[in-house]
C-alpha positions in Angstrom: 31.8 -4.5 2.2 30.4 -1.8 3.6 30.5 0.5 0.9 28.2 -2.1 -1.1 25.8 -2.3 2.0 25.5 1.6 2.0 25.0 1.2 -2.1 21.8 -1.5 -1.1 20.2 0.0 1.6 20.8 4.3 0.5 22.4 3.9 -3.0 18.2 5.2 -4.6 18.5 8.2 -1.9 22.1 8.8 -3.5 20.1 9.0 -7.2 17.5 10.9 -5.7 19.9 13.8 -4.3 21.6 13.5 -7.3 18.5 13.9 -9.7 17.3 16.5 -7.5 20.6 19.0 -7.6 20.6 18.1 -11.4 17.1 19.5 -11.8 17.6 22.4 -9.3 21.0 23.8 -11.6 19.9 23.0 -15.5 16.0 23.4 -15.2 15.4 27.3 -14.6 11.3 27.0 -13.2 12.4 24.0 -11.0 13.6 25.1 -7.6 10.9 28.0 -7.5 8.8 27.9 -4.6 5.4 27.4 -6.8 7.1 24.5 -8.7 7.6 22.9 -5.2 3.6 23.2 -4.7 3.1 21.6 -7.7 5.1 19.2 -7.6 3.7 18.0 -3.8 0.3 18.0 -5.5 1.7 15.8 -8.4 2.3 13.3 -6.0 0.1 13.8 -3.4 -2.4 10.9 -4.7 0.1 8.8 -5.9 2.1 9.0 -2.6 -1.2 8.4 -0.3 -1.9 4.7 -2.4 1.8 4.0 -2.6 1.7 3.3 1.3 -0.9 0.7 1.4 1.0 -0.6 -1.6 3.8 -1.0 0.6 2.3 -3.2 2.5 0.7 -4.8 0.0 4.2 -5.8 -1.8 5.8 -6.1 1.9 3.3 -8.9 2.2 4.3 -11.0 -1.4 1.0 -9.4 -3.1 0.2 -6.6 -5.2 -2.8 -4.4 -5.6 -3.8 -4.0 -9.8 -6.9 -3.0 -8.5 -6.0 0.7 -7.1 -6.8 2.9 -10.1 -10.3 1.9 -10.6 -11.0 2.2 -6.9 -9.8 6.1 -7.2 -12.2 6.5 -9.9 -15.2 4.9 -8.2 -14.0 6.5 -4.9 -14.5 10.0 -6.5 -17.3 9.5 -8.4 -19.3 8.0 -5.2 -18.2 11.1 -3.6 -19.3 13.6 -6.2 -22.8 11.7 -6.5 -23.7 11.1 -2.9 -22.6 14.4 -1.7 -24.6 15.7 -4.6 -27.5 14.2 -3.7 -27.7 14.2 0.4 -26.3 17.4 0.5 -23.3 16.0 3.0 -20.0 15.8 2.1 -19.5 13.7 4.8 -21.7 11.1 3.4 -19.7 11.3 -0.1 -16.9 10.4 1.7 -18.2 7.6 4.0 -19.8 6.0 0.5 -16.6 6.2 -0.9 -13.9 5.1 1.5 -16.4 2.4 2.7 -17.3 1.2 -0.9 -12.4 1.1 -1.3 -13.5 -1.3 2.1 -15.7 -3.6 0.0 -13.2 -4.1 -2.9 -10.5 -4.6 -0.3 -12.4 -7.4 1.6 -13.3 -9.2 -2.0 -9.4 -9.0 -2.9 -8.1 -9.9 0.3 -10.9 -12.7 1.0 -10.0 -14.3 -2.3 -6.4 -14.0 -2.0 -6.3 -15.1 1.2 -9.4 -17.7 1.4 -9.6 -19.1 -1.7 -5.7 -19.1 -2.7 -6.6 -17.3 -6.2 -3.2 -15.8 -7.3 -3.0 -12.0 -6.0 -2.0 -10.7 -10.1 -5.6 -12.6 -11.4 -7.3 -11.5 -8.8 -7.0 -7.3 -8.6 -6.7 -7.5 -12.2 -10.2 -8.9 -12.2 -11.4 -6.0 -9.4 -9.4 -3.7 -11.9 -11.8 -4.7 -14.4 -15.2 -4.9 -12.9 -15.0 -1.7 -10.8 -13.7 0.6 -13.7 -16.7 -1.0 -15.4 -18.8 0.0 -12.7 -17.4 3.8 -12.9 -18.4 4.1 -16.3 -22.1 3.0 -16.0 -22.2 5.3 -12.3 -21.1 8.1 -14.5 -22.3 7.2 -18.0 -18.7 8.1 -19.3 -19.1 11.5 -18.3 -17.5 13.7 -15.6 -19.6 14.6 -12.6 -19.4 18.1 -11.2 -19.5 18.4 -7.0 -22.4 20.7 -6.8 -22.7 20.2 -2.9 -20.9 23.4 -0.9 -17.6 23.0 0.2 -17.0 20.1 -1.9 -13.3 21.6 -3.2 -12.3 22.2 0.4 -9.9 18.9 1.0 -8.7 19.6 -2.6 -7.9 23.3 -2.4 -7.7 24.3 1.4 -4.8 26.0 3.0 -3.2 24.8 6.1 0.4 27.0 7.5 0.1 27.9 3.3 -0.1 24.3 2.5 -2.9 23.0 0.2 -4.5 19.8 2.1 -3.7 17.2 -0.3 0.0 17.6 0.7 -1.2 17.4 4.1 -2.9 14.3 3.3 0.2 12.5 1.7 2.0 13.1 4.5 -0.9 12.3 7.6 -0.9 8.7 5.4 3.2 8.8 5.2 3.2 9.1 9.3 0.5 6.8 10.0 1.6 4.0 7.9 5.0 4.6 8.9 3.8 4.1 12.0 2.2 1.3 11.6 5.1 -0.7 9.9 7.9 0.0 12.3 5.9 0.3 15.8 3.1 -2.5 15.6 2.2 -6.3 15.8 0.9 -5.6 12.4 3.5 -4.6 10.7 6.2 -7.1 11.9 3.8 -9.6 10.8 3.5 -8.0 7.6 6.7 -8.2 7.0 6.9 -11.5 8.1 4.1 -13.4 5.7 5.6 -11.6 2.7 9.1 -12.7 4.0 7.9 -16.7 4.6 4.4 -17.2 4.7 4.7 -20.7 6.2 6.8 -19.5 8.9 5.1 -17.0 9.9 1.9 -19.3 10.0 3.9 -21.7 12.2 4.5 -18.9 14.3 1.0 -18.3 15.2 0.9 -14.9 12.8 -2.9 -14.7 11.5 -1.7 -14.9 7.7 -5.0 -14.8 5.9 -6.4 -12.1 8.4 -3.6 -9.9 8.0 -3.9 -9.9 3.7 -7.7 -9.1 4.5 -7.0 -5.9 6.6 -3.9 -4.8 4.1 -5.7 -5.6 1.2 -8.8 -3.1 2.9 -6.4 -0.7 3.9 -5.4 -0.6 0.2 -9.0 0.1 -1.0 -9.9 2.4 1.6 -6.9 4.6 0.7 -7.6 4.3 -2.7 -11.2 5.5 -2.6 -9.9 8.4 -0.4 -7.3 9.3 -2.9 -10.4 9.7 -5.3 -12.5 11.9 -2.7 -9.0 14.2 -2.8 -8.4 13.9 -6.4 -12.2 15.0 -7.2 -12.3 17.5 -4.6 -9.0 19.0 -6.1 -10.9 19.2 -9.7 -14.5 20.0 -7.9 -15.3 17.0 -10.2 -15.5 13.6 -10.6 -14.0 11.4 -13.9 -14.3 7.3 -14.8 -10.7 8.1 -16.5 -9.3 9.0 -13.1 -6.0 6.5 -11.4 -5.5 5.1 -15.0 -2.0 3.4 -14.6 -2.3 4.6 -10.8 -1.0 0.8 -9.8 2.1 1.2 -11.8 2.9 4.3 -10.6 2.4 3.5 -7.3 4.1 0.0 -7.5 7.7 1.9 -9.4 7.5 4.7 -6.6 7.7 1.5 -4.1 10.2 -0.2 -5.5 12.6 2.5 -6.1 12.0 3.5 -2.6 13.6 -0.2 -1.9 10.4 -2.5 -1.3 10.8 -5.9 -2.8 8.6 -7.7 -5.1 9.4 -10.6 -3.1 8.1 -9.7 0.0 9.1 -9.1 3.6 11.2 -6.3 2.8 10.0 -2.0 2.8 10.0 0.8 4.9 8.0 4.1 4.7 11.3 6.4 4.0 11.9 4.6 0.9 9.1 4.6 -0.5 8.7 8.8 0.2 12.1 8.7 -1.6 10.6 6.4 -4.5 7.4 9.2 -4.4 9.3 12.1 -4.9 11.8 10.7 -7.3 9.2 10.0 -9.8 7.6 12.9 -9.2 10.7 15.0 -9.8 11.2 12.9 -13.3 7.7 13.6 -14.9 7.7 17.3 -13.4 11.0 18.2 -15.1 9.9 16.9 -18.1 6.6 18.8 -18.1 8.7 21.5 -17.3 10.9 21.0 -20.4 7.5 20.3 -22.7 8.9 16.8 -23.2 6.1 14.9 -25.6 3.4 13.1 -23.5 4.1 10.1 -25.7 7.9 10.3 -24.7 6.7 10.8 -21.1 5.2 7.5 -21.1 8.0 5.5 -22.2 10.1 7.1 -19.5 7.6 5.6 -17.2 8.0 2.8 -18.7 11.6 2.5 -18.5 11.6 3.7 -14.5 9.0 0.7 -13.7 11.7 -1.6 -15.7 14.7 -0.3 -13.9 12.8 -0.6 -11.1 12.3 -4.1 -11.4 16.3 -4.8 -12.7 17.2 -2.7 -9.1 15.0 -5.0 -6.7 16.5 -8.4 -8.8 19.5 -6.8 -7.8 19.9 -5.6 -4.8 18.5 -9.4 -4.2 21.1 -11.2 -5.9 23.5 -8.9 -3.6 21.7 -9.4 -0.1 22.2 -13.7 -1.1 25.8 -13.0 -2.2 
């Protein structure tokens, strides 16, 4: 008995030391220290939306709508920066414009009762459409000074997008295990009715996650376009997938009511030791993709499980 309880709550941790070790003994450029650079920058954007998409999922919901908000997020802050001259008014354009999408996703959701898939996948539609008119399918270039800083600036020999993942990792930790909010997060996504007969603000708390999610989103895109010193209406394609298998392996259910912040760093860095080795190996990007594929799938088969085994 408690052998399968360790295998539920540790047994992706167990893969992920395993896959790890694996990749540090038969892949020769793996274990190098730059490898280990690039591999946090891999991630880095993918890990800062795949804690608001913890939430998100530990609520019963889902965010489709992330990848396009990355792309606007950037784009706003390549072409207000351009054009004030102030980086920090790129970045309040952008994070406050991920705050707009959030509020529409989370009012609908949790106002009008519109089915959390229909709705971000609706978002996911509109605001990738409104990328590619802001940018007239074209990359824009950050012209204003300073504009790679976040993307390429060193802190203790650390380049601040890694910095970033983790500041997010700590926050939202935070925030799940040591406030009213997260408890109640947990809750609606556990019983929504309960927790509504408990006096828990449901359709409040889906706003605010819901703006979290954008917000982080659109500040993924300011660190993503920074990183580049440029700006693409391509960028966070299949961001939401990516960010919904890293949560999942990391042990978040689809169900709701059950994720914490150490899983899904696990989840993070396990997918982002998977597509790493097989750029390392020169693995076919068509290939590449069906791997990601099949990770999102198992990921699904794990959560049914490890379901089926917590009702057993």
């Amino acid at each position: 008995m408690k052998m399968k309880q360790f295998l539920i709550q540790s047994g992706m941790l167990v893969v992920f030391a395993i896959v790890a070790i694996l990749a540090a003994l038969f892949v020769p450029q793996f274990a190098t220290g730059q490898n280990m650079v690039n591999l946090g920058l891999a991630v880095a954007t993918v890990g800062i939306v795949s804690c608001t998409m913890l939430f998100c999922l530990a609520g019963g919901d889902f965010d489709l709508s992330v990848g396009s908000t990355l792309a606007l997020g950037g784009l706003l802050f390549a072409l207000v920066s351009n054009r004030t001259g102030s980086l920090f008014m790129g970045v309040l354009a952008a994070v406050g414009a991920g705050a707009v999408i959030g509020l529409v996703n989370g009012t609908v959701i949790a106002k009008f009762g519109i089915n959390a898939l229909i709705t971000t996948l609706a978002t996911m539609q509109i605001v990738r459409g409104a990328a590619n008119i802001m940018s007239g399918g074209t990359m824009i270039t950050g012209q204003t000074a300073g504009f790679e800083w976040l993307g390429s600036e060193k802190v203790l020999g650390v380049q601040m997008p890694i910095w970033c993942m983790i500041f997010f990792f700590v926050i939202f930790g935070f925030l799940l295990n040591r406030t009213v909010f997260g408890r109640d997060t947990l809750a609606i996504g556990g019983n929504p009715e309960a927790a509504h007969l408990a006096g828990i603000p449901v359709a409040r708390t889906k706003i605010i996650v819901f703006i979290l999610s954008g917000m982080a989103a659109a500040f993924a895109g300011v660190v993503s376009a920074s990183r580049l010193v440029a700006a693409s209406n391509n960028a966070g394609e299949k961001l939401e997938l990516q960010a919904i298998s890293a949560c999942v392996l990391g042990g978040v259910s689809l169900a709701g009511g059950v994720g914490s912040i150490s899983g899904v760093v696990v989840g993070v860095l396990l997918m982002g030791i998977v597509e790493n080795v097989m750029r390392l190996k020169n693995i076919d990007t068509f290939w590449q993709m069906v791997v990601t594929g099949v990770i999102l799938l198992v990921a699904v088969l794990i959560d049914r499980a490890k379901a089926k085994a917590l009702k057993a």
